[in-house]
N, C-alpha and C positions, 0 to 999 in steps of 0.2 A: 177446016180444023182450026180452033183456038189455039192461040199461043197460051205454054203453060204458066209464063211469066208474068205479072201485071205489071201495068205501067208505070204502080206506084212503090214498086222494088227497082226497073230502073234508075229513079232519081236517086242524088244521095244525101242525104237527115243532113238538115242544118246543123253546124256545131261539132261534128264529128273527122271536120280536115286536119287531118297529119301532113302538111305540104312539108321540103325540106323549108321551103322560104319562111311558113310562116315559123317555123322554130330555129331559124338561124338567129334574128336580133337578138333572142334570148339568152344564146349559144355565146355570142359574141361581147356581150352582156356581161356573163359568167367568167371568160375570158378576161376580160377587161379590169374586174373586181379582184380578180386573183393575183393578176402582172401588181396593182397597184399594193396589195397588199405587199405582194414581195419586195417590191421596190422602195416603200414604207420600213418594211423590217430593216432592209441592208441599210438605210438614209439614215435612221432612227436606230441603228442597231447601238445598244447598252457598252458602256467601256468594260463592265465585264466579262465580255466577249476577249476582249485584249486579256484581261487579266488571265483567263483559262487557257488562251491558247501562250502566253508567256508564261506560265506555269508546268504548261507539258513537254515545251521544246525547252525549259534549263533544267528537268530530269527531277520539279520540284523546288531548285535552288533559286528562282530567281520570285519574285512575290510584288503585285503590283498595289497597295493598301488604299484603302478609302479614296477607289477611283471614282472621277467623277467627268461627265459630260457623254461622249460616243465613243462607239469605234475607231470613229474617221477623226476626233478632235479631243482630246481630254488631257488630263491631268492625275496624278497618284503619286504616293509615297510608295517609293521602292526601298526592298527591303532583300538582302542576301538570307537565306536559311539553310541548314544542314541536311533537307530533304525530308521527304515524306513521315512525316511519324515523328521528325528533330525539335529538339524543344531552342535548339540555338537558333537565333536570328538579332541579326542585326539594321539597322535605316536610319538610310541618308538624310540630313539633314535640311529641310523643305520638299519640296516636289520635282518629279520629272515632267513632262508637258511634251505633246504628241501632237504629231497631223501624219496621216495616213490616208493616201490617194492611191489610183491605181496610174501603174507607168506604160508608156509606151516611147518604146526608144527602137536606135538601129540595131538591138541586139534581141530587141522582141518585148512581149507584152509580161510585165507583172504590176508588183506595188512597191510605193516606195513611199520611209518611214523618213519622218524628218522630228528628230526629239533633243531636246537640251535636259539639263540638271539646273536645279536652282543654287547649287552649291557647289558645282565640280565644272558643268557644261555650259559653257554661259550664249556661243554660238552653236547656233544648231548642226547636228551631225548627220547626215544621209544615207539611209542604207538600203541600195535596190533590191528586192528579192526577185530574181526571175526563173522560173521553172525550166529546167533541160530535158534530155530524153535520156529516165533512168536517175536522176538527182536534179538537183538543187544549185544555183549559184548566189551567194550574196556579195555585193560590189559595197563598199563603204569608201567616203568622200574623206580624203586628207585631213586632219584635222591634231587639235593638242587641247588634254583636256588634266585638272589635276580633281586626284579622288584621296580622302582619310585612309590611311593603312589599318584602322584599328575597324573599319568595315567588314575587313577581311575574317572577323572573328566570328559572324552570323554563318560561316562554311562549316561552323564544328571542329573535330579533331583533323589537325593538331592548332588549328588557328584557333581556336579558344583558349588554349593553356597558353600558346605564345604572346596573345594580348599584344599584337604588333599595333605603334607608334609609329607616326611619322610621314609621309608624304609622298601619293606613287602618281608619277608622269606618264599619262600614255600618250602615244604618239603611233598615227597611221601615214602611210603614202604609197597610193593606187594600189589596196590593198584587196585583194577578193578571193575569195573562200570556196571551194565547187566542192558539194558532195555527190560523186559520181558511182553507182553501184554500193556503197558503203563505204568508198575510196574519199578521202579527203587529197583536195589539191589546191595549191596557194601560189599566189603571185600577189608581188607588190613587198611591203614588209609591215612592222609593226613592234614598236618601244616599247617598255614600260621600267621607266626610273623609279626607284624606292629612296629617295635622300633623307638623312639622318635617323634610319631605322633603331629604334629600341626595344624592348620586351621586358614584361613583368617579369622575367625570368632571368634577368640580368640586371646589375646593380651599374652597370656600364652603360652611359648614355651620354651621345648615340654612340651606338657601338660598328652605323657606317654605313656606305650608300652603294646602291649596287645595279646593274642596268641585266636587264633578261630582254632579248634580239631576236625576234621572228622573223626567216628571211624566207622567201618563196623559192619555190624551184620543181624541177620534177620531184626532188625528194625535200620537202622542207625541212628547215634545218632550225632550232631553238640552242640558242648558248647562254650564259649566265656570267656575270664576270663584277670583277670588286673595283669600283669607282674609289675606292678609299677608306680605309676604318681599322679599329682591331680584332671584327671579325671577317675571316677571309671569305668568300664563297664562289665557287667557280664550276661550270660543267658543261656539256655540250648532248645535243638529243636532235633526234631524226624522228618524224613519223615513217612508219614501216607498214604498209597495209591499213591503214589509216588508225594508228596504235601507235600514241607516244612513246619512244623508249628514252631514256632521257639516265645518265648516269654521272653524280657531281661529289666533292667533297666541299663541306666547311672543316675549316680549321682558325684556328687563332694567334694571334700575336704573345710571344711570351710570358710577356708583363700581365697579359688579359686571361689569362689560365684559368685561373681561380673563379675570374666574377665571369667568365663564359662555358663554364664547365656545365650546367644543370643546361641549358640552350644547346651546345651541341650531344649532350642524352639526346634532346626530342629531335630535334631536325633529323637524323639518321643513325644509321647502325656505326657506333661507338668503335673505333678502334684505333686507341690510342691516344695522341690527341687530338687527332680529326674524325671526323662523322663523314659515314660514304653515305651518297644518297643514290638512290637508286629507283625508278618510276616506270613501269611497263616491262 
């Protein structure tokens, strides 16, 4: 009996191998083209990468302008604004200047920012960002830095009508910040001096210097208090569920009544001749 097969359906057609090997190099190939592509993007990524994501995380207020270079190395005009849709904004005077690497330290793996001011920041200032389980930690490196008070006016109401003058001090030491579950928690502390404040809204100039004190702890604690002047200002505030509540009075020197009257209207609720402030 014949076989019903021929011998010329046993072999198999040139041209027609599917082997894994012969289509791995290709495979591999494909692979290769893609890692570099990526690797490419993240190397070469555009500094307005920075700009958008420092845009989303100050709720809109913070604005990076005519960035220029990378992600990982650039330069921009920073500019405070009153948020989404705000026609107020105001910028600082020259440029900020960035380097951005990724970190690895004994506390774990993130990145960390290293940026000056050409006008305020003149040594560079550190800021680790490292991811936790549930939040966020950022670590910032000691430092003292001085900023224009009248900056403060690109935030909108009431810093716009106030038109603050004058000269704000900040100051950090082993300062760091955890946002844990939506829980804010701080250690370390953190200054900010205002010396010889004035305002359009006052014929009284300066009308005085005054120091606001972040100090860490399980419940961090912000107080405000009068370095000197004839307007007073004082108060003290807790974060509570990570919700400032924060409750203060200005008031004034006797002789300064008159030219401080229209200033404590805005700062707070009017009663008498002090202004209660009240926040949270």
């Amino acid at each position: 009996m014949k076989s019903l097969t021929s011998p010329s359906r046993l072999r198999p057609r040139a041209g027609l191998s599917h082997s894994p090997a012969a289509s791995a190099p290709w495979a591999w190939a494909g692979a290769g083209v893609l890692v570099g592509l990526l690797v490419s993007a993240l190397v070469f990524a555009p500094a307005r990468w920075l700009v958008s994501l420092l845009h989303l995380a100050s709720g809109g207020q913070l604005l990076l302008e005519d960035a220029r270079g990378t992600l990982w190395r650039g330069s921009a005009r920073l500019s405070l604004v009153g948020g989404t849709g705000s026609l107020d904004a105001a910028t600082l005077p020259g440029h900020v200047r960035w380097q951005l690497g990724p970190l690895a330290s004994a506390e774990g793996a993130g990145l960390a920012l290293a940026w000056r001011a050409d006008c305020c920041l003149l040594q560079p200032w550190t800021w680790q960002l490292l991811p936790r389980w549930s939040g966020l930690q950022l670590a910032v490196s000691d430092h003292q830095s001085q900023w224009p008070a009248q900056w403060l006016a690109g935030l909108g109401t009431p810093w716009n009508t106030l038109q603050m003058q004058g000269q704000l001090t900040l100051a950090t030491q082993a300062l760091s910040l955890s946002w844990t579950r939506g829980r804010l928690q701080v250690t370390g502390a953190a200054q900010l001096e205002a010396q010889d404040l004035s305002s359009r809204l006052s014929t009284l100039r300066p009308m005085g210097s005054y120091r606001l004190a972040l100090t860490g702890g399980p419940t961090p604690e912000l107080s405000l208090s009068t370095l000197g002047g004839s307007l007073q200002l004082s108060g003290r505030g807790q974060w509570v569920g990570g919700k400032l509540r924060f409750v203060g009075e200005a008031s004034s020197a006797p002789e300064s009544q008159a030219a401080l009257s229209n200033l404590l209207n805005i700062i707070g609720r009017r009663n008498g001749a002090r202004s209660v402030i009240n926040v949270g």
